[in-house]
C-alpha positions in Angstrom: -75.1 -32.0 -74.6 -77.6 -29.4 -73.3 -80.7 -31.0 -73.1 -81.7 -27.5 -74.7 -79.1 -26.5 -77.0 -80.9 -23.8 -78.6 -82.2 -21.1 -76.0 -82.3 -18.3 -78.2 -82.3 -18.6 -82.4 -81.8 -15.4 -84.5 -82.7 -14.7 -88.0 -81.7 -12.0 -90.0 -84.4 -10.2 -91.5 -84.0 -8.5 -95.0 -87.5 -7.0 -96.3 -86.9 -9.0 -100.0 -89.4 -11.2 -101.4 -88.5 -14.5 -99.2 -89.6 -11.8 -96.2 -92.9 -14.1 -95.2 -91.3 -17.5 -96.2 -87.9 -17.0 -93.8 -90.3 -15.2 -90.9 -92.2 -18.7 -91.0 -89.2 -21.1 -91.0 -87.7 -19.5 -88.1 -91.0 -19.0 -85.9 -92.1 -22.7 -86.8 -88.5 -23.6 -86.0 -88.8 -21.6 -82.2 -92.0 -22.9 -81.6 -90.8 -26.6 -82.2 -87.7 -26.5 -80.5 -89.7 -24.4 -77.7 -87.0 -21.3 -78.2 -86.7 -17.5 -78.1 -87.0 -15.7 -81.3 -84.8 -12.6 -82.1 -85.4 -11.1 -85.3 -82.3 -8.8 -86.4 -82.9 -6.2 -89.3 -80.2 -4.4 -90.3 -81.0 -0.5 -90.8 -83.3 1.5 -89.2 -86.3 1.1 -87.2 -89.5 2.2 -88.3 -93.1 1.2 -87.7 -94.1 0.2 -91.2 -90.9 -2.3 -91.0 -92.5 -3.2 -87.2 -96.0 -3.8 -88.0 -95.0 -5.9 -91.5 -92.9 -8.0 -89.0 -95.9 -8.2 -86.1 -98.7 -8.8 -88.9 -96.7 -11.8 -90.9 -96.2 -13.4 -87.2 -99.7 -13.2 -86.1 -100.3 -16.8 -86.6 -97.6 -17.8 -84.3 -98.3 -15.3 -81.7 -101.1 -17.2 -81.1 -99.9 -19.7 -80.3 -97.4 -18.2 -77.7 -94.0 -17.3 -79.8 -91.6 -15.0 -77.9 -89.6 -13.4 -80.2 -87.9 -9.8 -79.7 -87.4 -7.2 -83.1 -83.9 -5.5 -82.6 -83.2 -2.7 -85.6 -79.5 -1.6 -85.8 -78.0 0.2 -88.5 -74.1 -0.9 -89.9 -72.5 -3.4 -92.2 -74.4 -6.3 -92.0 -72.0 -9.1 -91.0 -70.5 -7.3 -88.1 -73.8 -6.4 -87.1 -74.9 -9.9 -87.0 -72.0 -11.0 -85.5 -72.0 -8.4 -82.9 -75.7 -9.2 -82.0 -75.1 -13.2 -82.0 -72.6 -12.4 -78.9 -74.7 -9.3 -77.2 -77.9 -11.3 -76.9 -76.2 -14.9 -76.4 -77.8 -16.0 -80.1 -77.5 -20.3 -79.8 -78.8 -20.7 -83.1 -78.8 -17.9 -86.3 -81.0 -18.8 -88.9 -79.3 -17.4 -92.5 -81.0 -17.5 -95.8 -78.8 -19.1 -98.7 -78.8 -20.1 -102.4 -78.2 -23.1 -103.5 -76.0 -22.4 -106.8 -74.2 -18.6 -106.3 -74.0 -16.3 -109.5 -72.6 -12.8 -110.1 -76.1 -11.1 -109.7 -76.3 -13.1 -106.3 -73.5 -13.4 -105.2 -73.8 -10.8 -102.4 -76.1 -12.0 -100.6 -74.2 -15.7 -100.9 -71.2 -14.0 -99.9 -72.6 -12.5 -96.9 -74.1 -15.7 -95.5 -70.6 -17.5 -95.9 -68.7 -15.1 -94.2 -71.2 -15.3 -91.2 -71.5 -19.0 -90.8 -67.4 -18.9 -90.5 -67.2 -16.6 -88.1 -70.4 -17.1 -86.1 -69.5 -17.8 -82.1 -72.9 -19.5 -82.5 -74.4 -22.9 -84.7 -75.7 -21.4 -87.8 -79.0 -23.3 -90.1 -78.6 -22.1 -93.8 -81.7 -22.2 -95.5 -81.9 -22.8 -99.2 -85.5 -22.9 -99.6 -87.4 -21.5 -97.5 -91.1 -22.4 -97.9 -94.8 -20.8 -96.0 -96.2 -24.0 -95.9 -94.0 -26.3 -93.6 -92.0 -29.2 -95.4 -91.4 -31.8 -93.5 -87.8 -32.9 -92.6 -88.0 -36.7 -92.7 -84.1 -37.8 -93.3 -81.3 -36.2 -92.0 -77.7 -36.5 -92.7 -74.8 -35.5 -90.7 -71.3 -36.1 -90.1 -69.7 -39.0 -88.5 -65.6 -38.2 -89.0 -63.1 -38.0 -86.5 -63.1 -35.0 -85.0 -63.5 -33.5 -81.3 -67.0 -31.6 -82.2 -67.9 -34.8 -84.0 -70.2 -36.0 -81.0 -71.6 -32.8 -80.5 -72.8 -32.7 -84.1 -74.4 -36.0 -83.6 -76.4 -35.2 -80.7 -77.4 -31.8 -82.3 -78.6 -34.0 -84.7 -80.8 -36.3 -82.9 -82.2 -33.5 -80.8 -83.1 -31.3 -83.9 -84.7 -34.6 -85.2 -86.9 -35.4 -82.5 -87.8 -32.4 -82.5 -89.5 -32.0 -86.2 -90.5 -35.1 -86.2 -87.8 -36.6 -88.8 -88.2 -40.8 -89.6 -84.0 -40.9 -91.1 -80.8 -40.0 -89.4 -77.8 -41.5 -91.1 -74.6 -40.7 -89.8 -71.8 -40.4 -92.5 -68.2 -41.7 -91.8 -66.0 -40.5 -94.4 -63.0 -42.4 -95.2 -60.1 -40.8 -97.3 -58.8 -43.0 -99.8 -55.2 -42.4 -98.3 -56.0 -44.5 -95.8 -56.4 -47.6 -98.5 -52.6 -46.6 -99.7 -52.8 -50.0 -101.8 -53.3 -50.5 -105.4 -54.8 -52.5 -107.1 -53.3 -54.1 -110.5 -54.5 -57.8 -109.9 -56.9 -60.2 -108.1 -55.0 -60.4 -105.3 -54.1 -57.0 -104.6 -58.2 -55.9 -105.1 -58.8 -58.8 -102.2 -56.4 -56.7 -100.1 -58.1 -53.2 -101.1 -62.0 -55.2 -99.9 -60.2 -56.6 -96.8 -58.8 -53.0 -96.0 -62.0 -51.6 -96.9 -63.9 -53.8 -94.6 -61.5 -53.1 -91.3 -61.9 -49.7 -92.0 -65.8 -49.7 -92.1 -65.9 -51.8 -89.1 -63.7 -49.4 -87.2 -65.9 -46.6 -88.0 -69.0 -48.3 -86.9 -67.3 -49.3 -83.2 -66.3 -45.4 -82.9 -70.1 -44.1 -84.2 -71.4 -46.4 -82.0 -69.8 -45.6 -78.6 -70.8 -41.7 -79.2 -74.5 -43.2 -80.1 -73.9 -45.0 -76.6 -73.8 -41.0 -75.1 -77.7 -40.5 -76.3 -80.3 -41.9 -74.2 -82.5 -44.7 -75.2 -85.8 -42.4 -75.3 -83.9 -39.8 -77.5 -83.1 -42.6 -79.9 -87.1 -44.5 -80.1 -88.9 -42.1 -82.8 -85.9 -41.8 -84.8 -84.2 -44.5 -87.2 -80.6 -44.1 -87.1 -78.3 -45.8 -89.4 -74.7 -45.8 -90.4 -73.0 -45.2 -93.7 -69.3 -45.4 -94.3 -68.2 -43.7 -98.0 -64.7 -43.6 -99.5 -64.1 -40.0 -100.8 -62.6 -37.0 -100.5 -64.2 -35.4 -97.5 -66.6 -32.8 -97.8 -67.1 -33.4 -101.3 -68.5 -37.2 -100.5 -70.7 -36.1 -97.6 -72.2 -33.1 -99.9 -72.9 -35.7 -102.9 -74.4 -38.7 -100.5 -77.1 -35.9 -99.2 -77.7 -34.3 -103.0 -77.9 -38.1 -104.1 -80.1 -39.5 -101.1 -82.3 -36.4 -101.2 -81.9 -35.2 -97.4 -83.4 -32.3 -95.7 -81.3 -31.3 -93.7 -77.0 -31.7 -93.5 -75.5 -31.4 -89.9 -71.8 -30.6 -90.2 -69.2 -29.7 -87.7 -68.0 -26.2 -87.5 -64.6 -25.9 -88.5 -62.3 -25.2 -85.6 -59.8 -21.9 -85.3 -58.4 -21.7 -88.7 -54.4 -21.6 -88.8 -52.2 -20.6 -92.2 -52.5 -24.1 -93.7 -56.2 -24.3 -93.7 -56.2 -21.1 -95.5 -54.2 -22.6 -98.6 -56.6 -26.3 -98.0 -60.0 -25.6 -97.0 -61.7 -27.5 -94.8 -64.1 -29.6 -95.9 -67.1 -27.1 -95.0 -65.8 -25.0 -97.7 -66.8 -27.5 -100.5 -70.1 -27.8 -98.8 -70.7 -23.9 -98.7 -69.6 -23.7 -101.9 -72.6 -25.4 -103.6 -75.2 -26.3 -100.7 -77.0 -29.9 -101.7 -79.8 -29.0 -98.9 -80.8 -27.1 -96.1 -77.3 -27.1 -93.7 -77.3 -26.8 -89.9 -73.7 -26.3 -88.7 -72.8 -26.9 -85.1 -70.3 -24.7 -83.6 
């Protein structure tokens, strides 16, 4: 991976009440992860909208933030889109909610539709505080998949870098792969046996992309493993609600084809009720 995956991060920037509280999550965020910040308001520029942007990031000027205002006026996913490829965006920063109602749904809406079409990782904040709260266990993805490495050393990197004490990789198993039932003794010795197998072959694969990170990445950070039989996307969402993490890593899902459409993939179930803050890796 890029030693420094995230050049550039953009926010969106609506002028609602979470103004101050997103405008400190994503200059804290730059600063830490020593970035660029472009700030992308949707409608036009004006200098009361300027200097309400300047004044709130005063504190982190100080202490040398680069970020960049850019004002442009259009529906507000294509915009954001459209900016994301025009100034090479690594990492958009997108407010959320955790639980989506009519009266919010808008806004929820929008912030979906982005993260699945964003040619960039997108973070999806669901509580976006002014006083920093700390990230101390991360959770992220450990299933089979091409980007699956990827995610993982996004996730160590974005780690080390706030200072996190937890990541636990999550290998979800589908119960298909059991296909046995159990109706005795002897067949629920065969399901624990199966299970086993399985969990070891899980851990061998986690391992050799842990083998990819170097040793000093992996000192400041515990890492552990944790297989879970489920249906995938919902298991992962429930082990971070239940665990308490604060922050899920997830692999963007790849080019979507006419079956995906009719089955979701598994980031659906997680954007449908977010259990925490969500960084996905594209």
């Amino acid at each position: 991976m890029n030693h420094k995956p995230f050049k550039i991060i953009g926010i969106g920037v609506a002028f609602s009440p979470n103004l101050k509280a997103n405008l400190y999550e994503a200059a804290r965020l730059s600063l830490l992860l020593d970035s660029k910040l472009l700030l992308v308001h949707v409608g036009d520029s004006s200098e009361e909208k300027r200097n309400t942007i300047q004044e709130i990031l005063t504190p982190f000027v100080a202490k040398k933030l680069n970020f960049e205002l850019v004002f442009q006026a259009g529906e507000p996913v294509e915009v954001i889109l459209e900016t994301v490829i025009k100034k090479r965006i690594d990492l958009l920063i997108l407010g959320a909610l955790r639980r989506e109602n009519f009266v919010k749904y808008y806004l929820g809406s929008i912030a979906r539709k982005i993260t699945r079409k964003a040619q960039c990782s997108v973070l999806m904040l669901t509580n976006p505080s002014v006083e920093r709260i700390p990230c101390k266990h991360i959770v992220v993805n450990g299933l089979k998949d091409d980007q699956t490495e990827k995610a993982i050393q996004a996730a160590v990197y974005v780690g080390n870098a706030l200072h996190s004490e937890q990541l636990t990789i999550v290998e979800e198993i589908t119960q298909d792969e059991l296909s046995l039932t159990v109706n005795d003794d002897k067949s629920l010795r065969r399901v624990n046996l199966m299970k086993e197998k399985l969990k070891r072959r899980e851990d061998i694969r986690i391992q050799d992309i842990l083998n990819t990170i170097p040793e000093d990445d992996k000192k400041t950070i515990s890492i552990k493993t944790q297989p879970i039989f489920g249906k995938r996307g919902y298991s992962i969402g429930h082990y971070a609600k239940v665990v308490r993490a604060d922050l899920l890593v997830m692999n963007a899902p790849g080019k979507m084809n006419f079956w995906d459409r009719l089955f979701p993939h598994d980031l659906e179930h997680i954007l449908t009720e977010l259990p925490t803050d969500l960084l996905v890796i594209q």
